[in-house]
C-alpha positions in Angstrom: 105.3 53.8 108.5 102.2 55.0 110.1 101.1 58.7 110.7 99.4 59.7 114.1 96.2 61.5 113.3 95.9 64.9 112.3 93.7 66.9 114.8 93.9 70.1 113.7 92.3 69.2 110.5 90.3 67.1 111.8 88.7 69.2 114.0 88.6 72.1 110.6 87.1 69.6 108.6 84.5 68.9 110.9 83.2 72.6 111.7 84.8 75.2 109.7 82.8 74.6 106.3 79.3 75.6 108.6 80.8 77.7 111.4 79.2 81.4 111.2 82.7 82.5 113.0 86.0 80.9 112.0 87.7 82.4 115.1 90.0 78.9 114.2 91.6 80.4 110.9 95.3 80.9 110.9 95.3 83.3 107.8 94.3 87.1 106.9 91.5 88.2 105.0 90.5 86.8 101.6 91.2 87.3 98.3 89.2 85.9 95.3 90.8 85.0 91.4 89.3 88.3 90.2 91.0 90.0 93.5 94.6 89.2 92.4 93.7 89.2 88.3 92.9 93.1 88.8 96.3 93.4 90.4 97.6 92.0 87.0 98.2 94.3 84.2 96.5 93.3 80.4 99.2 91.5 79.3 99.7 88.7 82.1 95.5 88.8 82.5 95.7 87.8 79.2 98.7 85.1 79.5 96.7 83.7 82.8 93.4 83.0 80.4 95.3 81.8 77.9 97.8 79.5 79.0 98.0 76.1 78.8 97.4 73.3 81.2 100.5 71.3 81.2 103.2 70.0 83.7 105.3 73.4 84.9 109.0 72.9 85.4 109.5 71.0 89.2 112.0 73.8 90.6 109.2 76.4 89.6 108.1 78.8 87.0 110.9 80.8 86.1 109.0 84.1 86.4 107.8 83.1 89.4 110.9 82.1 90.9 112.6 85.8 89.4 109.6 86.9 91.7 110.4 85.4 94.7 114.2 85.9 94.7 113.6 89.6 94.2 111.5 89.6 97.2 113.4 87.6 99.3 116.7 89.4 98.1 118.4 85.9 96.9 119.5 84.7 93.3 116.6 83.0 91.2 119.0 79.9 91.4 118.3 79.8 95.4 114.6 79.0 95.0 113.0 75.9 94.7 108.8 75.9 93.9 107.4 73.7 96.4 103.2 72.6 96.6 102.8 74.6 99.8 105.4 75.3 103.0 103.8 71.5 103.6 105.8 69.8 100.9 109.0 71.8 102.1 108.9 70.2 105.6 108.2 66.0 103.6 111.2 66.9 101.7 113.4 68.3 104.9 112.4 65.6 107.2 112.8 62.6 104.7 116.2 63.6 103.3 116.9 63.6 106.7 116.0 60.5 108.1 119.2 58.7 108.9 119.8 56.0 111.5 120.0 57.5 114.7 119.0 60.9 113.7 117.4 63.7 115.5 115.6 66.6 115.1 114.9 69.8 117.0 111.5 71.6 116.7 109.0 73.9 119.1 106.6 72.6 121.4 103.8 73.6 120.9 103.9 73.6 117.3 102.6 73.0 113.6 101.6 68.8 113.3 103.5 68.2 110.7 106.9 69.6 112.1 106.3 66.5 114.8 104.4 63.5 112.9 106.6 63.4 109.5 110.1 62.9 111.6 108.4 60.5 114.3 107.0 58.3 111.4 110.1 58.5 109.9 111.9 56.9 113.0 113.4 59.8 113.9 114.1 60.8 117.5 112.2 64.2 118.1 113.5 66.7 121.0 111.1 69.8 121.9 112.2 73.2 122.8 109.4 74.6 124.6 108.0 77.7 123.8 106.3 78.4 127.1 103.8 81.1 128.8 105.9 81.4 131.9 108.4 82.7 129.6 106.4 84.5 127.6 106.3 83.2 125.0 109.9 83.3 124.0 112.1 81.3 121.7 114.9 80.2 123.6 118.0 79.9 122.1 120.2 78.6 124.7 117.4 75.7 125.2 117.7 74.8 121.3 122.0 74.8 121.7 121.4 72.5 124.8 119.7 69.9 122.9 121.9 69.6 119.8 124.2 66.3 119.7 126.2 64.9 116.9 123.2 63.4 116.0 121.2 66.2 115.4 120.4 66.8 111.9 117.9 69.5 111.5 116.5 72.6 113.6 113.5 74.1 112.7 112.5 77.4 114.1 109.2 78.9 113.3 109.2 82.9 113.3 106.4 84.6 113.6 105.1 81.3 115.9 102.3 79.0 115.0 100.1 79.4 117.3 101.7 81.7 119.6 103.2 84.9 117.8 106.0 84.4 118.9 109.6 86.0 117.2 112.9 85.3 117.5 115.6 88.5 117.0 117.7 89.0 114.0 121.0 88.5 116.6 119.8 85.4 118.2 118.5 84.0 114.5 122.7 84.8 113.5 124.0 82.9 116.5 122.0 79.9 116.2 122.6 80.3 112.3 126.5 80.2 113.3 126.2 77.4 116.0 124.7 75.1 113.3 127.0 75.7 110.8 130.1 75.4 112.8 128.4 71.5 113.9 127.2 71.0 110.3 123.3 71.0 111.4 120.7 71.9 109.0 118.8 75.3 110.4 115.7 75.5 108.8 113.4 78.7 109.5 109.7 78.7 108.5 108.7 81.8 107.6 104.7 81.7 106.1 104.2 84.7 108.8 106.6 86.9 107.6 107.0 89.8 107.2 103.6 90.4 109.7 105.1 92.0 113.1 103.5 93.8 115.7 106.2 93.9 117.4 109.5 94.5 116.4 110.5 93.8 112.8 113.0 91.0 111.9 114.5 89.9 108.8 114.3 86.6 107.0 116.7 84.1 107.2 117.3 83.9 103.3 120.1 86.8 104.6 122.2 84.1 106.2 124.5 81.4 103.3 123.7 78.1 105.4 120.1 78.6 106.2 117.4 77.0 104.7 113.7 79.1 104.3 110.7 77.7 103.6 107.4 79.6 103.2 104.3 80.2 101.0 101.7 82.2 100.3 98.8 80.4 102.6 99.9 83.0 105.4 100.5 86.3 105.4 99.6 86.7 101.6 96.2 84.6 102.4 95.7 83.2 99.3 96.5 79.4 100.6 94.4 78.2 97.7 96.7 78.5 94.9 99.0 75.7 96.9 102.3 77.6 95.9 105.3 77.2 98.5 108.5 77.9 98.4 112.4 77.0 99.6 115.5 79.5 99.7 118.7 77.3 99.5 122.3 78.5 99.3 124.1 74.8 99.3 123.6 73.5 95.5 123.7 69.7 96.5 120.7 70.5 98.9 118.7 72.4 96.3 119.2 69.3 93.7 118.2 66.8 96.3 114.8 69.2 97.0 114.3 68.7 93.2 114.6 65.2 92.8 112.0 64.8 95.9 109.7 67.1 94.2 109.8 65.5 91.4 108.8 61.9 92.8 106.2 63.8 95.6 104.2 66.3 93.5 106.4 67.4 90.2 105.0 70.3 90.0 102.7 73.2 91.1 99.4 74.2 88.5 100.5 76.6 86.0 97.3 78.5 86.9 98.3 78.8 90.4 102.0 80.0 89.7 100.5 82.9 87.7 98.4 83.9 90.4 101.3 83.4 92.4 103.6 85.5 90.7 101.1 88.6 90.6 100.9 88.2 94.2 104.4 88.2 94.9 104.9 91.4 92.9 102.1 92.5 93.9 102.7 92.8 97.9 102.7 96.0 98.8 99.0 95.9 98.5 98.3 91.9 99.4 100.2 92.0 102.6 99.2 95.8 103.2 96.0 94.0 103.7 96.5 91.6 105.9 98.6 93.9 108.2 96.1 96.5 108.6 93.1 93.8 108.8 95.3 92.6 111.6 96.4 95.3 113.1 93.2 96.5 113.5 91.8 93.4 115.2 94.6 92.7 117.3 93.5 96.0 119.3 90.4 94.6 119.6 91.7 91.5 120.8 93.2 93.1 123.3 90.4 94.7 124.7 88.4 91.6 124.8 90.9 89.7 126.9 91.2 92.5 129.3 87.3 92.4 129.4 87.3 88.5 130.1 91.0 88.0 132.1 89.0 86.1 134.9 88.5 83.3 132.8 91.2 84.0 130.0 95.1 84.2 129.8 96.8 85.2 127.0 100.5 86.6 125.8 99.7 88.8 122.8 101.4 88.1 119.8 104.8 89.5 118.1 103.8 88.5 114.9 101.5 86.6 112.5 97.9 86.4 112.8 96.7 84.1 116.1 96.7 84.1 119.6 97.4 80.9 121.9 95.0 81.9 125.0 94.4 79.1 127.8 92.0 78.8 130.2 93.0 80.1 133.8 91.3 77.4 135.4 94.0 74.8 133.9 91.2 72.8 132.2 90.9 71.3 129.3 89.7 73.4 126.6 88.7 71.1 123.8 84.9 71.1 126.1 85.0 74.6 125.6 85.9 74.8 121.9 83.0 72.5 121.5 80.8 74.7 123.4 82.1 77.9 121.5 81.5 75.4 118.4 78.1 75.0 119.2 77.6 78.9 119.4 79.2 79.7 116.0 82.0 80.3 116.8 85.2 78.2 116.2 88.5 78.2 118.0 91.2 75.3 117.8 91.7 73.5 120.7 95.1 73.3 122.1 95.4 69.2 122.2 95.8 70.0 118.4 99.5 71.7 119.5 100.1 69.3 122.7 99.3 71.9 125.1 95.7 70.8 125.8 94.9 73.7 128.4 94.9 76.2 125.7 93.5 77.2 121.9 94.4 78.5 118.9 92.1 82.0 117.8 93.0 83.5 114.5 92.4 87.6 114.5 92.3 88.5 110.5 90.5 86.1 108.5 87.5 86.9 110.0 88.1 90.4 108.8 85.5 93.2 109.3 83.0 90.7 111.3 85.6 90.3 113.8 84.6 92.8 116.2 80.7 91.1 115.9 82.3 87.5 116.4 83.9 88.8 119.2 80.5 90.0 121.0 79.3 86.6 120.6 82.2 84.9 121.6 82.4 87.0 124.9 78.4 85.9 125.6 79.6 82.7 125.1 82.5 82.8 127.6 80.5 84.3 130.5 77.9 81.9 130.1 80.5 79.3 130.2 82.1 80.8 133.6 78.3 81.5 134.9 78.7 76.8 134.4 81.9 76.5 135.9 81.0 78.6 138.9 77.3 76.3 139.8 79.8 73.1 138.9 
């Protein structure tokens, strides 16, 4: 088994810890322990200071798990803990590496969703999620490229890295079409519920799909390392916790507490994040406008970045690395397989948004003043 490299990380790892403008972020606005601890009331400050550091249970904190399934509308039976949406997508894809097995996931898309399966041996077909059809999740496409072979779909709504959504009806046929043909439909879900569009619901609604999620996302708090899976089928949810147990066993007590305030905590943790990036999506938009000679962009349904390419059809890894160079970090788009674009996140940034956006647009007509004398 070998693992192709990881160059969205890569690239993170190598700027992000110095950057003055982490335009590259996928999540919202931060929180610190003493953020989410005055959330808390006395009692679970107290239990979080106090508590032991020992092994937690590997299908999750009960608590925690109560807190999840209330959000999530499911029975607290239907969750498994997971170390991260990451650890959900190693369990999927190696429970599912058969002989002869396929997978169906987006193009572009999250790494991992591509690398795990691949170095499993499995065969890998790509819907695309294209800009000349603006950005949408095709179902029909999806359908097209089932076979009996086909083991698992994964569909990512809100869309890493476009913002793209799929509707509640076209989630329910796809949910029926894999059932009927005894396919695993998995739906990542670490942007919900942040729309700015119209509003869809999660797929925990529907008996044979699967959910994974976390809180690195829309909650923002990626730090505590606390994922989660919503599973209907028994068998499936015994088989998530026997891989847990051998990958990770369990999450850190202290992050499941910090977890669970959090989750019961969300009217105010995701109210955050949706006005931060509400309120920097408009601004977005008027940058783009501002710079459509040299940028194109689709704006975003949902979650919290923007896939914008370069009109010229270039490359635009030289000009992340010139942006780099400025302060200001983007991801490039080789990092998704579509090189001609890049990844900008519009919330973590927060308030200094608007000021990394004035140096980012100095920055781009500069780089067009280049282009033009080359």
């Amino acid at each position: 088994m070998q693992l192709k490299p990881f160059l969205l990380d890569a690239w993170l790892d190598r700027y992000e810890h110095d950057i003055e403008f982490n335009l590259a972020a996928s999540t919202g606005p931060t929180w610190t322990v003493n953020d989410i601890l005055a959330l808390a009331d006395d009692e679970t400050r107290h239990r979080f200071l106090n508590h032991r550091l020992v092994y937690s249970h590997p299908a999750g904190a009960d608590s925690l798990r109560e807190a999840i399934a209330e959000m999530q509308h499911v029975p607290a039976q239907a969750v498994q803990i997971v170390t991260g949406a990451s650890e959900a997508i190693l369990a999927l894809m190696w429970l599912a590496a058969e002989p002869g097995a396929n997978v169906i996931i987006p193009l572009p898309g999250f790494t991992t969703f591509s690398a795990l399966p691949q170095s499993l041996g499995m065969e890998t077909r790509f819907y695309r999620v294209r800009r000349e059809n603006g950005f949408r999740i095709d179902p029909d496409e999806v359908k097209r490229l089932a076979d009996s072979k086909t083991k698992l779909i994964l569909l990512n709504s809100p869309h890493n890295p476009t913002g793209a959504t799929i509707g509640d009806a076209e989630m329910e046929a796809l949910h029926d079409f894999t059932a009927e043909r005894g396919i695993q439909l998995v739906s990542d879900e670490v942007y919900h519920p942040i729309y700015h569009g119209t509003q869809t619901k999660s797929a925990a609604r529907l008996p044979h799909a699967t959910v994974i999620s976390d809180l690195s996302k829309a909650f923002s708090i990626p730090g505590v390392r606390t994922g989660w899976m919503i599973e209907h089928d028994a068998q499936r949810r015994q088989q998530y916790w026997t891989a847990r147990a051998y990958f990770s066993i369990s999450n850190t007590t202290t992050g499941e507490i910090l977890s669970e305030i959090a989750i019961r905590k969300r009217d105010v943790v995701l109210g955050k994040a949706r006005e931060v990036a509400a309120q920097n999506l408009k601004l977005l938009e008027r940058f783009m406008a501002d710079h459509h000679d040299v940028l194109g962009w689709i704006p975003p349904q949902g979650g919290m970045t923007a896939f914008p390419w370069l009109v010229n059809g270039e490359n635009a890894r030289p000009f992340c690395q010139g942006a780099a160079e400025q302060g200001i970090l983007l991801a490039p788009g080789d990092c998704f397989d579509v090189p001609s674009h890049f990844r900008l996140g519009f919330a973590a940034a927060g308030e200094n948004f608007s000021t990394a956006l004035d140096r980012f647009g100095v920055f781009v007509k500069s780089w067009a003043s280049r282009m033009a004398i080359a």
